[in-house]
C-alpha positions as CSV (number, residue, x, y, z in Angstrom):
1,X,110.7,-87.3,-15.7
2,X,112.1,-87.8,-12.6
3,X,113.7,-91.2,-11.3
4,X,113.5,-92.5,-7.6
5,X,116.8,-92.0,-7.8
6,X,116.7,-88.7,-8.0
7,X,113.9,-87.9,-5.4
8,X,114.4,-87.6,-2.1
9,X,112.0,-87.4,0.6
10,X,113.1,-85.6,3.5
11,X,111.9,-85.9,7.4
12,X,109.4,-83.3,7.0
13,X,107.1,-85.0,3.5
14,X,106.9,-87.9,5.7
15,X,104.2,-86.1,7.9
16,X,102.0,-83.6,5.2
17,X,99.3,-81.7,6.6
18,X,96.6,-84.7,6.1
19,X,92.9,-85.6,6.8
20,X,93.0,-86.4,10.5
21,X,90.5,-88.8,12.1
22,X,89.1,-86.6,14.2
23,X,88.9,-83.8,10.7
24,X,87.2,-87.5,8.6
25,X,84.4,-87.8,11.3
26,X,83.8,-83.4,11.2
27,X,84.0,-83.5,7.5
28,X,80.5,-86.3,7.6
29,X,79.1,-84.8,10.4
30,X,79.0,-81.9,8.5
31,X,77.5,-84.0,5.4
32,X,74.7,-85.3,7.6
33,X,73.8,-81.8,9.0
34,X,73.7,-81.1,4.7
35,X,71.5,-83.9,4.5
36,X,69.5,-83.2,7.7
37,X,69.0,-79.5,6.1
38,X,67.9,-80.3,2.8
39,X,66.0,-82.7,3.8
40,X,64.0,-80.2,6.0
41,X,63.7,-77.6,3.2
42,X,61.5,-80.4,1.1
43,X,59.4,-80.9,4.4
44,X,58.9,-77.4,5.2
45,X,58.0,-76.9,1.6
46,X,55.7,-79.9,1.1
47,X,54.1,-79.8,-2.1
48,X,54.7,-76.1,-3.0
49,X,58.8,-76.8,-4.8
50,X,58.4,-77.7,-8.6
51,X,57.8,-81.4,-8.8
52,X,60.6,-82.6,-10.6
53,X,63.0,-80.8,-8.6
54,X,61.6,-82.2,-5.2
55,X,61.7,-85.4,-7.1
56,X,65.3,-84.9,-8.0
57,X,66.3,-83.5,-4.7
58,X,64.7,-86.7,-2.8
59,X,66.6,-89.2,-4.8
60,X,69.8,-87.1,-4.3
61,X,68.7,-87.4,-0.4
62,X,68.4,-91.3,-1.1
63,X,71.8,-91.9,-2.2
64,X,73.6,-89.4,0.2
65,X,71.7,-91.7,3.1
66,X,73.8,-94.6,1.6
67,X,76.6,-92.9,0.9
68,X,76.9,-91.6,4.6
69,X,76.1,-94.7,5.8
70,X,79.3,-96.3,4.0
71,X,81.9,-93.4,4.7
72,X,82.6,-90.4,2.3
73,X,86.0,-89.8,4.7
74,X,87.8,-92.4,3.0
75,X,90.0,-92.2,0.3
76,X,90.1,-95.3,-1.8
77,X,92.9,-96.1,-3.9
78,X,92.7,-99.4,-6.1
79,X,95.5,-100.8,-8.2
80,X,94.6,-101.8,-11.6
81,X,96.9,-104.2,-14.4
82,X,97.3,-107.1,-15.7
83,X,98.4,-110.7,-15.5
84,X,101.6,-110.7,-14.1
85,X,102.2,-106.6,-13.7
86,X,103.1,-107.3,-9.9
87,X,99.8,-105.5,-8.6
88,X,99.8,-107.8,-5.5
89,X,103.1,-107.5,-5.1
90,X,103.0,-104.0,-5.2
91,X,100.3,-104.0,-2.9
92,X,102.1,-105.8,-0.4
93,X,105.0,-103.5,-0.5
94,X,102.7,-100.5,0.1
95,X,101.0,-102.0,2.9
96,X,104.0,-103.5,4.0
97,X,101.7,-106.8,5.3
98,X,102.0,-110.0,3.7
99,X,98.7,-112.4,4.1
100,X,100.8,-114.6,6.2
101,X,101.3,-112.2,8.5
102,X,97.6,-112.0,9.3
103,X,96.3,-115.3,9.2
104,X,94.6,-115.4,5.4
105,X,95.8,-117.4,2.5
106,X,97.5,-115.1,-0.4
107,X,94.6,-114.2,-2.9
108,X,94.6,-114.6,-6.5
109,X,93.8,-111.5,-8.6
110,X,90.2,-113.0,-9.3
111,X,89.0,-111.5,-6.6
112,X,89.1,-108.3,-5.0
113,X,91.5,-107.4,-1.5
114,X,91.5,-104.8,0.0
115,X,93.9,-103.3,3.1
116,X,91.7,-100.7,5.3
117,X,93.7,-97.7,7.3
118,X,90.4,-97.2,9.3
119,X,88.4,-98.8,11.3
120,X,85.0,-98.3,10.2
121,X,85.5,-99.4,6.8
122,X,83.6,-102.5,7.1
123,X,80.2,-100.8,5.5
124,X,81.8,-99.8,2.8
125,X,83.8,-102.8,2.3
126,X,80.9,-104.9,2.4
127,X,78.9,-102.6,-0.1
128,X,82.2,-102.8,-2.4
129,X,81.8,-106.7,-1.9
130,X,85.2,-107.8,-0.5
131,X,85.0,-111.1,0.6
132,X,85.8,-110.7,4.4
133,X,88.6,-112.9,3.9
134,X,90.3,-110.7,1.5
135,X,90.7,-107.7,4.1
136,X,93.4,-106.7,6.0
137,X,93.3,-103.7,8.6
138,X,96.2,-102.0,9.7
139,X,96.2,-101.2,13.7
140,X,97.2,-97.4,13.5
141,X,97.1,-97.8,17.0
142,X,100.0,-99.9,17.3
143,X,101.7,-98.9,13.8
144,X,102.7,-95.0,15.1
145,X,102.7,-91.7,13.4
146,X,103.8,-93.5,9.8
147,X,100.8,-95.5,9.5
148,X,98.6,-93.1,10.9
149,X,99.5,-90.3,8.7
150,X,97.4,-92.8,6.0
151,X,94.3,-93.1,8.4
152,X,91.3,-93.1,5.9
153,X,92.8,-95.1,3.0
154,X,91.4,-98.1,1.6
155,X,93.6,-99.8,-0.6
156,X,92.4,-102.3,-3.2
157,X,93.8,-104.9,-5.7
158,X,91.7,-105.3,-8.2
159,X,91.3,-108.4,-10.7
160,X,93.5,-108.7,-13.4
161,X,91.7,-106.6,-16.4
162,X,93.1,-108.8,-19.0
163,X,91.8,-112.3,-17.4
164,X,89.2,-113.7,-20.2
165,X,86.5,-113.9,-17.3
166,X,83.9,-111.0,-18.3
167,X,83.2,-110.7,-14.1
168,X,86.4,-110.0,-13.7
169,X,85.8,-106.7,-15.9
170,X,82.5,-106.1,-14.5
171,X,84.5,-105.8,-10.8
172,X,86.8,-103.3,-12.5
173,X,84.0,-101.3,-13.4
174,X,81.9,-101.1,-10.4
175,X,84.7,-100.3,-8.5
176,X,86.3,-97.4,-10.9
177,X,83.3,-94.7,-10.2
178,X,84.6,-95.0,-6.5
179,X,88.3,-94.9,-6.8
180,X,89.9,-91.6,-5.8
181,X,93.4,-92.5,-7.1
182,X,94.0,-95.4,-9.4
183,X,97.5,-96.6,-9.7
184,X,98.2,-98.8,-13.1
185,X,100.5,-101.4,-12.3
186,X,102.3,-102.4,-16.1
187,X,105.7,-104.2,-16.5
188,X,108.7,-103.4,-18.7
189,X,107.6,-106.4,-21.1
190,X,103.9,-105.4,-21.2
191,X,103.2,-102.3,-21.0
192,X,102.6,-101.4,-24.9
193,X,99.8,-104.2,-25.0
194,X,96.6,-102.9,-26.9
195,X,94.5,-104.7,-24.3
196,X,95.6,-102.2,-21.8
197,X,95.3,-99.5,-24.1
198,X,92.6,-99.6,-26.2
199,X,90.2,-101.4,-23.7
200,X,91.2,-98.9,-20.5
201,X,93.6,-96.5,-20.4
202,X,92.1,-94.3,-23.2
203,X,88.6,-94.6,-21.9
204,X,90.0,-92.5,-18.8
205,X,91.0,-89.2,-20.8
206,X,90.2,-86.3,-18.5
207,X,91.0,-88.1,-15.2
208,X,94.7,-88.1,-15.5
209,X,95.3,-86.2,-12.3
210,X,93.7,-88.9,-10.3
211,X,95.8,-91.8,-12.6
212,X,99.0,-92.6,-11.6
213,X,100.9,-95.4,-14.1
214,X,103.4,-97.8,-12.5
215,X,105.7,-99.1,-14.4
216,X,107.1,-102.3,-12.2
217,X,109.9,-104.9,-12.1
218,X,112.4,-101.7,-13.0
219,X,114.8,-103.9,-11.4
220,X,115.3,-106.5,-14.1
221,X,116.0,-103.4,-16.3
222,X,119.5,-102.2,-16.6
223,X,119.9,-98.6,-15.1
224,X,121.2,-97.2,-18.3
225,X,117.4,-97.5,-20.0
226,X,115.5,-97.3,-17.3
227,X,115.0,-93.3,-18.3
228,X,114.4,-94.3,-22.1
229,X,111.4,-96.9,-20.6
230,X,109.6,-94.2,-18.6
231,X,109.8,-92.1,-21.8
232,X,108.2,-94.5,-23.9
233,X,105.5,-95.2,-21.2
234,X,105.0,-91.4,-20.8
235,X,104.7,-90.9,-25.0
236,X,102.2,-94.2,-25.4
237,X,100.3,-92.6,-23.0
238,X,99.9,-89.3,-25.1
239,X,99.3,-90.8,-27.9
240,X,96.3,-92.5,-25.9
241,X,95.1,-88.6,-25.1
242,X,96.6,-88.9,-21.6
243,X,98.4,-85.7,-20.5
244,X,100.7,-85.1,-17.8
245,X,100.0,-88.9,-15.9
246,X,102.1,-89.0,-13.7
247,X,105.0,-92.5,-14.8
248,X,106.9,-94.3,-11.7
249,X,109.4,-96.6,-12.0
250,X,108.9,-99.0,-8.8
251,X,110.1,-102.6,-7.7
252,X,107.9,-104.0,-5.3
253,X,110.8,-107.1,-4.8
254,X,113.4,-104.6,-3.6
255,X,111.1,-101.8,-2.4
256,X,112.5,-98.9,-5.2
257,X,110.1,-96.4,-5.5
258,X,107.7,-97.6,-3.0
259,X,108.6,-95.0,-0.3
260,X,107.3,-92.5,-2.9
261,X,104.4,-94.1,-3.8
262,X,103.4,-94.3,-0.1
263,X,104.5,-90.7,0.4
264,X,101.9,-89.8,-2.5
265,X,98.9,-91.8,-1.3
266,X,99.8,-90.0,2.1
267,X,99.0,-86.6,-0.3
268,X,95.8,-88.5,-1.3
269,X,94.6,-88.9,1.8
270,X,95.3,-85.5,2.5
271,X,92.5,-84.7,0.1
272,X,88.8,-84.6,-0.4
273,X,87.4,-88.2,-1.2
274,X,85.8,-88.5,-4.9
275,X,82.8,-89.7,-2.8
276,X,82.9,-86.6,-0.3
277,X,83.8,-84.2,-3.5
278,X,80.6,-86.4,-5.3
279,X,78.4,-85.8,-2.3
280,X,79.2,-82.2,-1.4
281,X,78.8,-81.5,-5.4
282,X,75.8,-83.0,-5.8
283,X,73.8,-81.4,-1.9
284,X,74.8,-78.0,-3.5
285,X,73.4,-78.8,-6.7
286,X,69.9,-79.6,-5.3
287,X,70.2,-76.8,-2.1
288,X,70.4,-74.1,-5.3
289,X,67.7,-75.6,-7.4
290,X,65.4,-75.7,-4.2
291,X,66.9,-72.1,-3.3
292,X,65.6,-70.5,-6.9
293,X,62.2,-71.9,-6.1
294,X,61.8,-69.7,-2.8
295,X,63.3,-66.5,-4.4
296,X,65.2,-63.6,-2.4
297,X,63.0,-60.9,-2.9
298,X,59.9,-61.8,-1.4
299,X,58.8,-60.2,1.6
300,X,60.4,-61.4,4.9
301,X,58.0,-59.7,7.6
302,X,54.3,-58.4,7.0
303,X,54.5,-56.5,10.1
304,X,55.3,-53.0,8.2
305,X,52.2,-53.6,6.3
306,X,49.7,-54.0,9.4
307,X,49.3,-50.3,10.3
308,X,48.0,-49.2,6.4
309,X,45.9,-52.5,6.1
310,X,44.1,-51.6,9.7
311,X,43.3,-48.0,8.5
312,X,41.5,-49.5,5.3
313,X,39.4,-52.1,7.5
314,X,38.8,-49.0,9.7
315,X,37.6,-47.1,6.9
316,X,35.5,-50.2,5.6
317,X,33.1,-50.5,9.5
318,X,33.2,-46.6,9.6
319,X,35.2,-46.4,12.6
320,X,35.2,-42.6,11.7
321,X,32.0,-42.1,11.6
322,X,30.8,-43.6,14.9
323,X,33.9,-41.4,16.9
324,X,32.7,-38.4,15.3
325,X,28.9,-39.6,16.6
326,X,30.3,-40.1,20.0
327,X,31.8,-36.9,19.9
328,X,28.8,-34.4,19.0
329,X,26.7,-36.5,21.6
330,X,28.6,-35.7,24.7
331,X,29.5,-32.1,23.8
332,X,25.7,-31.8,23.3
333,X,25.5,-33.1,26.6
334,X,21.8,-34.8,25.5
335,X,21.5,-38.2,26.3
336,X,21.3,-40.0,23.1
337,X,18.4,-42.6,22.5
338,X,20.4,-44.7,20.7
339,X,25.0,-45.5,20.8
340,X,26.2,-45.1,18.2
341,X,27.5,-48.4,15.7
342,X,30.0,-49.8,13.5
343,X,28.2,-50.7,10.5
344,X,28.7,-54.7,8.7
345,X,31.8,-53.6,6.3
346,X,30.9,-54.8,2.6
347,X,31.5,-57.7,1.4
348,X,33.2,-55.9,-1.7
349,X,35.0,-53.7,0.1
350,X,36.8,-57.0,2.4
351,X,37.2,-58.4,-0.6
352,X,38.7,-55.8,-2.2
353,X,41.0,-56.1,1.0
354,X,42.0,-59.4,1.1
355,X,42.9,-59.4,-2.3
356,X,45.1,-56.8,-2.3
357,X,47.0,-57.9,0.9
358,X,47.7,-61.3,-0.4
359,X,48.6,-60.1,-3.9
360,X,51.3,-57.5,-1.8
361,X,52.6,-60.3,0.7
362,X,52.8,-62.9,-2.3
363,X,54.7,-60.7,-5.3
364,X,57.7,-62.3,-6.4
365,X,56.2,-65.8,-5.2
366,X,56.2,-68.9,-6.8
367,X,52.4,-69.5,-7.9
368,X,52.5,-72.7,-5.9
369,X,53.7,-70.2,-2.6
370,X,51.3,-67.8,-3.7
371,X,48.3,-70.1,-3.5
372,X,49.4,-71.5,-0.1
373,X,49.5,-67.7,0.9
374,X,46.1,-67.4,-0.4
375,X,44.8,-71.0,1.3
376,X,46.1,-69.8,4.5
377,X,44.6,-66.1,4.7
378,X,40.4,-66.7,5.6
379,X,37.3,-65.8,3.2
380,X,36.3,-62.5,3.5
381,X,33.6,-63.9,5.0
382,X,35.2,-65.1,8.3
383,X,37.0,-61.7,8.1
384,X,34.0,-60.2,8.3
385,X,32.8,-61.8,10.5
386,X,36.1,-61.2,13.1
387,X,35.7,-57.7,12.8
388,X,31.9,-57.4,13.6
389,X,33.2,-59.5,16.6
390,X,35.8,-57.3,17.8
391,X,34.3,-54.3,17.5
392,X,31.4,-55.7,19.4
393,X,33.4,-55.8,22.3
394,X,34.8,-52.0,21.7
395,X,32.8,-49.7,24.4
396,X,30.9,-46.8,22.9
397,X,30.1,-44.0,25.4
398,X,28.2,-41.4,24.6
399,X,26.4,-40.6,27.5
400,X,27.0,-36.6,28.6
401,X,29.8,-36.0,31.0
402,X,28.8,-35.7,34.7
403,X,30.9,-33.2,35.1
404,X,29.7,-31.2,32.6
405,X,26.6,-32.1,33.5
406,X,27.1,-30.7,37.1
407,X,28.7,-27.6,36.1
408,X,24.9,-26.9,33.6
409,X,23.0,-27.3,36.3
410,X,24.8,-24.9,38.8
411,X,25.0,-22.3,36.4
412,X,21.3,-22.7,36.1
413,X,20.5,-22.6,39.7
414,X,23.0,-19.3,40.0
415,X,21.5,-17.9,37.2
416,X,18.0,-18.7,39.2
417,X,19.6,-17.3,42.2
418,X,20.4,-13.9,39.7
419,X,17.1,-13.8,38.2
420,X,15.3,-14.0,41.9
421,X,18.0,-11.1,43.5
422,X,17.2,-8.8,40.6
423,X,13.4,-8.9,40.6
424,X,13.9,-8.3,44.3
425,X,16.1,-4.7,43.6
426,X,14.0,-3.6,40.9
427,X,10.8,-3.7,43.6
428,X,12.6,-1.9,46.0
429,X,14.0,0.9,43.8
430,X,10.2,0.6,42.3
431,X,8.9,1.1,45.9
432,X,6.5,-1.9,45.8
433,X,8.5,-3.7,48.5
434,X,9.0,-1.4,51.7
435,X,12.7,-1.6,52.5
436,X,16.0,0.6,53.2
437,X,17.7,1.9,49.6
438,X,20.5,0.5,50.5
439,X,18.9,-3.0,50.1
440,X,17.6,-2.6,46.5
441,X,21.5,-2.1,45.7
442,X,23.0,-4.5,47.4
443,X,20.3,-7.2,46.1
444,X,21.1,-5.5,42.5
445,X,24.7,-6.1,43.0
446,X,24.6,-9.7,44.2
447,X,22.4,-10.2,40.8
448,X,24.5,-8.8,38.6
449,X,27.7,-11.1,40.0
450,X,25.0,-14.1,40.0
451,X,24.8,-13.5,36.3
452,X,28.4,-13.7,36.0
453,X,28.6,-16.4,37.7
454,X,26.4,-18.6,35.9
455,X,27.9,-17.2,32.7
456,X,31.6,-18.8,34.0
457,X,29.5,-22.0,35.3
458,X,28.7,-22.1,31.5
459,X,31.9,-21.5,29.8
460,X,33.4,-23.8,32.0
461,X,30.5,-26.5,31.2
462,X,31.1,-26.4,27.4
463,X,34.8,-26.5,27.6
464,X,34.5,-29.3,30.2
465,X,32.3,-31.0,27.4
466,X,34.1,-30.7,24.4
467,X,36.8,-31.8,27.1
468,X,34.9,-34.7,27.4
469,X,33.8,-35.4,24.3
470,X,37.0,-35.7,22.8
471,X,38.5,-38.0,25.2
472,X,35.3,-40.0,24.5
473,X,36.4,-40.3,20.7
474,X,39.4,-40.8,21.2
475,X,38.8,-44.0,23.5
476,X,36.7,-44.9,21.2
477,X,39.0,-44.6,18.4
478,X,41.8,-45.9,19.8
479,X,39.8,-49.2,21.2
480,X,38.6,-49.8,18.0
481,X,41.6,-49.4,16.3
482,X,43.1,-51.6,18.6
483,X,40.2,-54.4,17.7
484,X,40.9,-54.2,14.3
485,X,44.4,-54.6,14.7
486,X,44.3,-57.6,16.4
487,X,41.2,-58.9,13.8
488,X,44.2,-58.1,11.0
489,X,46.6,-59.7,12.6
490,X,45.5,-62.6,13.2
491,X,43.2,-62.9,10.0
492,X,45.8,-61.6,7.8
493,X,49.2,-61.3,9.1
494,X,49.9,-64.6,11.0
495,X,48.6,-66.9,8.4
496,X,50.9,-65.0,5.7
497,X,53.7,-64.4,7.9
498,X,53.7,-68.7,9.0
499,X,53.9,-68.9,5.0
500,X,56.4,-66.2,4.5
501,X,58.9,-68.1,7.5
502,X,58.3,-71.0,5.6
503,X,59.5,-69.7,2.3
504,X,62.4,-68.2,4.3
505,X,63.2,-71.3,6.3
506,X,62.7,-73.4,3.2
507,X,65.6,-71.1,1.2
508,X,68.2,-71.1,4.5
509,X,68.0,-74.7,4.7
510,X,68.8,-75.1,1.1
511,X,71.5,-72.7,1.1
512,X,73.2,-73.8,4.1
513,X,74.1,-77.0,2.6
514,X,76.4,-75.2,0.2
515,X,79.9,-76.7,1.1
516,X,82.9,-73.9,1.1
517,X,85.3,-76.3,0.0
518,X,83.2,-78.3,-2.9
519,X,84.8,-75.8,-5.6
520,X,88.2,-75.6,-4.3
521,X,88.2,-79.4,-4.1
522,X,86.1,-80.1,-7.0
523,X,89.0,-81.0,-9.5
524,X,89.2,-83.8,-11.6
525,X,88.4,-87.6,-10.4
526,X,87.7,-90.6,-11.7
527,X,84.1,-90.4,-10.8
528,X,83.8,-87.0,-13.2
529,X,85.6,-88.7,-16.4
């Protein structure tokens, strides 16, 4: 064990890397956006999380509302002891205030005081029950770096625990769950009494790094026992099951020890608050239960399964069949008496579609998430209904090509032309018609390249059909395609991908409250005995 005597606290543990203000107000900004998060996971997901857990997570939300509202960047350290230990004392040596000094009468240990290193500590105060009377605020402002480098403590002096008024224990107890760092305030005659023993200090078995034991007055003993007392305070306590608490030797009448103690609650504040540690424990608790009700592995985006769901609803109005129709009738080059038409899909086979695209967007779904995926995607029905209407608007040509139309009906009137020239040459080389030779060949001739002709003016007409015709389909095709896509999106994709952005939205909100410092800080407290 070592004595004050022995320690020495240089220039440089007089300023530790500590909880700044400005770090106190990040650290429950960054609370509330926790809250703010979960909270909007259990709105996005309504009715859809398991009911318990929602239950659970909105009376976590409850108490983090109050508990931001009071402060979770303070760290409050109460003295505990009994009648007589010096606790007040010892409080006004840490705070280095007397009541005098400020105005308010000194307190008796009925009630409890408290000396605030902050100044928004009132809610918390008030929630704690202070009487306002009973506070003292120390001016960091005016103070300098010494004082500031506590900014965020609360210091309290609590009622004496062996006073034979029961409220005065009840005080004791509503206060402990709060305390980051209780100091035990014993003299050298009392600190052996059962009362302390049996009725506290072995009740707190677990939380000895957040216990500190003070043994007081170690001015009225003589230096030469002063080690052999600390002993026997530090074997009592392990006999109690206490391990490793931490034994000072302090006199609050000539200010031994105290320097230490202050340097220590400096280190305190340094640290995550039992409230903030509490808080931060308790958001990540209830961000990973919402988290494994909105799993990983479902789908994120639909939009990979669009293309293969429009070729089935294509399949199911026969878009195949009418571009095929549309095809043969323009490269016939007949006016049709009737345009071709999608046909009503089945009611079976939409069915048979629905039910297999919500089962595919939903797998790995909660079945509460899978039947809002299923609420949100329409009836076959209206599905049915949308894709008569879409492809109603889908132009079907299959009227014959002009072109080709044009190109016919040349090659007819130069086959004309042909048939004309070489009834005219066979008179003449027959005699019938009275006319030079030389005629007869030259009108046999101009048949014979009329013939060809035509023959080309026909070639090129079918080719300029089947042209014609498959640009036809393909319009056809593609516009109807195009419908249908459109009718899937918005009858099957957009109402599953709003529920699948929910499901993701609802998970990242949940996980984002997970705080990288909870486990690092997470240690032992009083709050966790």
């Amino acid at each position: 064990m070592t004595t004050p005597q022995e320690r020495t606290v240089t220039p440089s543990d007089t300023r530790p890397a500590r909880r700044t203000a400005e770090t106190a107000s990040t650290d429950g900004a960054r609370y509330s956006e926790h809250v703010a998060n979960l909270r909007h996971a259990l709105e996005v997901a309504g009715d859809r999380l398991d009911p318990q857990v929602a239950a659970h997570a909105r009376s976590v939300l409850a108490g983090a509302d109050e508990r931001l509202a009071l402060g979770v960047d303070h760290t409050i350290v109460a003295l505990a002891g009994g009648t007589g230990s010096g606790k007040s004392s010892t409080f006004n040596a840490i705070s280095r205030l007397t009541f005098a000094d400020v105005g308010v009468r000194r307190p008796t240990t009925a009630r409890v005081t408290a000396c605030a290193w902050s100044d928004d500590a009132t809610p918390l105060l008030d929630w704690l029950e202070v009487d306002t009377e009973r506070r003292i605020s120390r001016g960091t402002e005016l103070d300098g770096a010494e004082e500031e480098s506590l900014a965020g403590l609360i210091l309290l002096d609590l009622p004496d625990h062996d006073s034979i008024a029961s409220a005065h224990r009840e005080i004791v107890d509503r206060i402990l769950p709060l305390v980051d760092l209780l100091i035990w305030v014993v003299d050298p005659q009392k600190y052996a009494d059962e009362a302390l023993h049996a009725g506290y200090l072995q009740s707190f078995v677990g939380a000895e790094a957040s216990m500190i034991v003070v043994l007081n007055q170690i001015d009225t003993v003589a230096a030469a026992g002063r080690d052999a007392l600390v002993a026997d305070v530090s074997r009592l306590l392990r006999e109690d099951g206490l391990v490793g608490v931490d034994v000072r030797a302090v006199s609050a009448r000539t200010g031994e020890g105290i320097d230490e103690l202050r340097e220590t609650l400096r280190e305190a504040v340094s640290r995550r608050s039992v409230a903030a540690r509490r808080l931060a424990d308790e958001l990540d608790r209830e961000g990973r239960r919402i988290a494994e009700e909105v799993p990983a592995s479902v789908l994120e985006q639909v939009g990979p399964l669009v293309p293969g769901e429009v070729d089935r609803v294509a399949v199911a109005v026969g878009v195949q069949a009418v571009v095929d129709d549309v095809r043969a009738s323009v490269r016939s080059g007949r006016t049709a008496t009737r345009a071709p038409e999608f046909r009503s899909p089945q009611e079976s086979a939409v069915r048979v579609i629905r039910s297999r695209w919500v089962s595919k967007v939903a797998d790995g779904m909660k079945p509460a998430w899978a039947q809002s995926l299923d609420e949100a995607v329409p009836e076959q029905d209206a599905i049915s209904a949308a894709l008569l209407g879409a492809l109603e608007a889908v132009p079907v040509d299959a009227s014959p090509s002009a072109r080709a139309t044009s190109l016919r009906k040349a090659a007819w009137w130069v086959f004309g032309v042909a048939v004309v020239l070489a009834v005219a040459a066979i008179l003449v080389v027959a005699g019938v018609v009275d006319v030079e030779a030389a005629f007869g060949a030259v009108a046999g001739a101009a048949a014979g390249a009329a013939v060809l002709v035509a023959v080309v003016l026909l070639i090129v007409g079918s080719r300029t059909r089947a042209a014609a015709a498959d640009e036809r389909a393909e319009k056809v095709k593609t516009a109807a395609l195009d419908a249908l896509r459109s009718t899937v999106e918005t009858t099957l994709a957009r109402p599953a991908q709003t529920v699948l952005d929910e499901h993701r939205t609802v998970r990242e909100s949940a996980l984002s409250v997970r705080d990288s410092g909870s486990a690092a800080a997470a240690g032992t407290g009083l709050a966790q005995r």
